[in-house]
C-alpha positions as a Markdown table, in Angstrom:
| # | Residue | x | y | z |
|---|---|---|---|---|
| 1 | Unk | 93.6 | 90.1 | 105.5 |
| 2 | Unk | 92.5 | 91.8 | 109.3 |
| 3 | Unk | 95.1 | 89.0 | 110.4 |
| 4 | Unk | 97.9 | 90.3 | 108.1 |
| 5 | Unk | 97.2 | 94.1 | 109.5 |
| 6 | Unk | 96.9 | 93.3 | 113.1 |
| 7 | Unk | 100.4 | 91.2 | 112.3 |
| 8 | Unk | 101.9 | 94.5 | 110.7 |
| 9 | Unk | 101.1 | 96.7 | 113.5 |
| 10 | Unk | 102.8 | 94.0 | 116.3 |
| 11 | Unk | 105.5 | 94.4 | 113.8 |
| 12 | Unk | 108.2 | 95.4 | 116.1 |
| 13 | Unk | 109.4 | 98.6 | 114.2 |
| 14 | Unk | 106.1 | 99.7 | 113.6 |
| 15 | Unk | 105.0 | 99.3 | 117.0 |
| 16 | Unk | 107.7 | 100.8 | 118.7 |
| 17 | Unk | 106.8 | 104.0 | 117.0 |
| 18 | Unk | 103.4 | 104.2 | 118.4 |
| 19 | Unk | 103.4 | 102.7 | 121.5 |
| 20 | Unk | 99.8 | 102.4 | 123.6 |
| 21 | Unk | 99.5 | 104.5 | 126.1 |
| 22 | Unk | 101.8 | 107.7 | 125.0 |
| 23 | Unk | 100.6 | 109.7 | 121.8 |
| 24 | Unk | 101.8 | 109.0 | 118.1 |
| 25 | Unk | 105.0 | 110.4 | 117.5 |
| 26 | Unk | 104.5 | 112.7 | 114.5 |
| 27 | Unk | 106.5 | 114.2 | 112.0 |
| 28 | Unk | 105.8 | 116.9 | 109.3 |
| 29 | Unk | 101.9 | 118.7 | 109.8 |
| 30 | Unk | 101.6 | 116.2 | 112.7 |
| 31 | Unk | 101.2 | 112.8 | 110.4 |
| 32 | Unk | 102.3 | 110.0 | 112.5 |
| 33 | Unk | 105.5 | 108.0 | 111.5 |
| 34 | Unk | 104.3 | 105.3 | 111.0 |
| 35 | Unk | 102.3 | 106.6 | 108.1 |
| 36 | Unk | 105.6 | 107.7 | 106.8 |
| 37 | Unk | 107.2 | 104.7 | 107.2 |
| 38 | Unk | 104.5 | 102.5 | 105.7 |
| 39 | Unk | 105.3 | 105.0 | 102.5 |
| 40 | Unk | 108.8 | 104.4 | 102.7 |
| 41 | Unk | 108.3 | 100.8 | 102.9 |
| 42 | Unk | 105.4 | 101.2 | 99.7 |
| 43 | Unk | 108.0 | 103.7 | 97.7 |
| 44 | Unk | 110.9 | 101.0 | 98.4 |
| 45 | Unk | 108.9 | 98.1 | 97.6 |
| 46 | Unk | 107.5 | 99.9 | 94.0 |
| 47 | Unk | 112.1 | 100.8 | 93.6 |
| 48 | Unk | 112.9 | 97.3 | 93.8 |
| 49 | Unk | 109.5 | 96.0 | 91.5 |
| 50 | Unk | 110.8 | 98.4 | 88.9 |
| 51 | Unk | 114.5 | 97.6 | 88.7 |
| 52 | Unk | 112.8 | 93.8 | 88.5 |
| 53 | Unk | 110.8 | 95.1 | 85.7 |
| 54 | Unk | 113.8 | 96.3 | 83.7 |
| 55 | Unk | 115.8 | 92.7 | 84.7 |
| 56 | Unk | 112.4 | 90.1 | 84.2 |
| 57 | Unk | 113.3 | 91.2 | 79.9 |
| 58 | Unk | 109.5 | 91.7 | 79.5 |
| 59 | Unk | 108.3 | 88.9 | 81.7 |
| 60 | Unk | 110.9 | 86.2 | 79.9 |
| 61 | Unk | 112.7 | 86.0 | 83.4 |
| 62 | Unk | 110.8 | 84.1 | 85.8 |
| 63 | Unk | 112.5 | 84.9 | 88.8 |
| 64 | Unk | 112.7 | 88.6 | 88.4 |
| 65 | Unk | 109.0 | 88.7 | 87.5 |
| 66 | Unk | 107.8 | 86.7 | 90.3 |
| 67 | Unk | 110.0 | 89.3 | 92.7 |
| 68 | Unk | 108.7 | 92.1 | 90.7 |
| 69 | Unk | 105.1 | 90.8 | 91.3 |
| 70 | Unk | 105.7 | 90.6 | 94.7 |
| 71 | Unk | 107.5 | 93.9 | 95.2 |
| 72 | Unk | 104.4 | 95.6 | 93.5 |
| 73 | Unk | 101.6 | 93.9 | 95.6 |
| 74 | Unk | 103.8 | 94.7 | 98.9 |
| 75 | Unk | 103.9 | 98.1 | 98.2 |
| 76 | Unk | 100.6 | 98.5 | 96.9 |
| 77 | Unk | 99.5 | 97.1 | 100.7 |
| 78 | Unk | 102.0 | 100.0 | 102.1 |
| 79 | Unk | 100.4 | 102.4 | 100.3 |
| 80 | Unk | 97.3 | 101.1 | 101.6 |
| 81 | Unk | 98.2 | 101.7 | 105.3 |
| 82 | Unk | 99.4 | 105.2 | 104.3 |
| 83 | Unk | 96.3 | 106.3 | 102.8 |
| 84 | Unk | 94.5 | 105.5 | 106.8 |
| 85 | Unk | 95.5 | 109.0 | 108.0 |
| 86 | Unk | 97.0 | 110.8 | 104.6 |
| 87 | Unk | 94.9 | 111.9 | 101.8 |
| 88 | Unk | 95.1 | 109.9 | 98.6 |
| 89 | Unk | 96.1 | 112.6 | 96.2 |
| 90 | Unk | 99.1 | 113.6 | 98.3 |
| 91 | Unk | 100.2 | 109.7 | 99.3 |
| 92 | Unk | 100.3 | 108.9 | 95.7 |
| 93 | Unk | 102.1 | 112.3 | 94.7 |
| 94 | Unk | 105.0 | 111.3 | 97.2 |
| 95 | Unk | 104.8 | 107.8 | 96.4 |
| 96 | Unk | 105.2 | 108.0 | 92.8 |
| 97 | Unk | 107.8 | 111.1 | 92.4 |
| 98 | Unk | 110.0 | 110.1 | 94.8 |
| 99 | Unk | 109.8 | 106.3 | 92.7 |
| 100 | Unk | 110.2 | 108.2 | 89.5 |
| 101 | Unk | 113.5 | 109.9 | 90.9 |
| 102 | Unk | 114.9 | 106.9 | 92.8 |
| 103 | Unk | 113.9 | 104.9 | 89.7 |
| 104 | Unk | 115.7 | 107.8 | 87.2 |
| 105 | Unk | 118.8 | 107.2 | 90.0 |
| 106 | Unk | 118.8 | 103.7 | 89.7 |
| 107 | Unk | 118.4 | 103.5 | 85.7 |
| 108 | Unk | 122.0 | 105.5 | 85.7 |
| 109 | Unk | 123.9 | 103.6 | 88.7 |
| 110 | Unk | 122.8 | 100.3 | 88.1 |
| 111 | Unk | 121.9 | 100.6 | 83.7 |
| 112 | Unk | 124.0 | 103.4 | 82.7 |
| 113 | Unk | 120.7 | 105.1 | 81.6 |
| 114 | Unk | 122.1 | 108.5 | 81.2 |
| 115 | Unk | 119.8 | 111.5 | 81.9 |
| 116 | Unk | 120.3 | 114.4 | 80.2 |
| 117 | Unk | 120.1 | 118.5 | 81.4 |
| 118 | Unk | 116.7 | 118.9 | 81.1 |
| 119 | Unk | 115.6 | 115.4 | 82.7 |
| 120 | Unk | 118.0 | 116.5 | 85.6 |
| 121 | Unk | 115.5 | 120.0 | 85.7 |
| 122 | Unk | 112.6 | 118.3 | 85.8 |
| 123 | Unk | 113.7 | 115.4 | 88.7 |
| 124 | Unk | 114.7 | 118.7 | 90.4 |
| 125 | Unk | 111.0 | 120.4 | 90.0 |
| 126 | Unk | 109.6 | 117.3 | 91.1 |
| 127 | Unk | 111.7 | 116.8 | 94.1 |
| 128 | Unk | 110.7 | 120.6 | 94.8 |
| 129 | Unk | 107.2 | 119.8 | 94.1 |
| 130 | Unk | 106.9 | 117.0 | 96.9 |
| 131 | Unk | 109.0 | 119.0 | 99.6 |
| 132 | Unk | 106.5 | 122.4 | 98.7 |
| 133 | Unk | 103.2 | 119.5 | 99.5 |
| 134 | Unk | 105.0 | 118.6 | 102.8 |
| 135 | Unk | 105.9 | 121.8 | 104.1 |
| 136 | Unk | 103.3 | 124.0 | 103.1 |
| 137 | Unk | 100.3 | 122.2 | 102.3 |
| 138 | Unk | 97.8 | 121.7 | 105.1 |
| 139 | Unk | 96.4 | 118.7 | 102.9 |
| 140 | Unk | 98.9 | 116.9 | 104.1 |
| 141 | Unk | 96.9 | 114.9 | 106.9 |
| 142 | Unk | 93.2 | 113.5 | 106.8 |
């Protein structure tokens, strides 16, 4: 496992964001990027294991539940790294509204899952909910 870690930070995207030698490039409340970008990557990951989920027919699809498998174990290793330099409660509450909206976005594009007015209000409050933790919140970094 240290092998896999030391092989994700020589990753070059990763590594080009904090270079040795110059300090972290941050972004919002002064968390480095590539604590956001390990979310990203964990949030994207969880996306793709859902819309899996949906396609695998409850796990009668090999294929799609293999991917989604693997989808979910990635991005439960990005959360992981996140959670090195951002508090748990906060990771998760960006991690899993911004899956349940890009999930919610998916399920119409991709489904035709149709939402209705008040399921549109409360993607909106959560949306609001996760930019009023990153702005405001000083809990946002360990």
């Amino acid at each position: 496992m240290a092998r896999a870690v030391q092989e994700l930070r020589d990753f070059p995207f990763l590594s080009a964001l904090n270079s040795p030698g110059r300090p972290p490039l941050t972004g919002a409340r002064n968390v480095p990027l590539t604590t956001y970008a390990t979310l990203i990557i964990a949030i994207a990951l969880e996306v793709v294991g859902t819309t899996f989920l949906q396609r695998s027919a409850q796990f009668t699809r090999l294929a799609p539940t293999l991917l989604m498998g693997i989808c979910y174990a990635g991005s439960f290793f990005f959360l992981s790294l996140t959670l090195r330099t951002m508090p748990l409660g906060i990771a998760y509450a960006i991690w899993s509204a911004l899956g349940i909206v890009l999930v919610s976005i998916i399920g119409l594009v991709v489904f035709g899952q149709r939402l209705d007015l008040p399921a549109m209000l409360g993607l909106a409050m959560i949306i609001g909910g996760v930019v009023v933790v990153n702005v405001f919140s000083k809990s946002v970094v360990h």
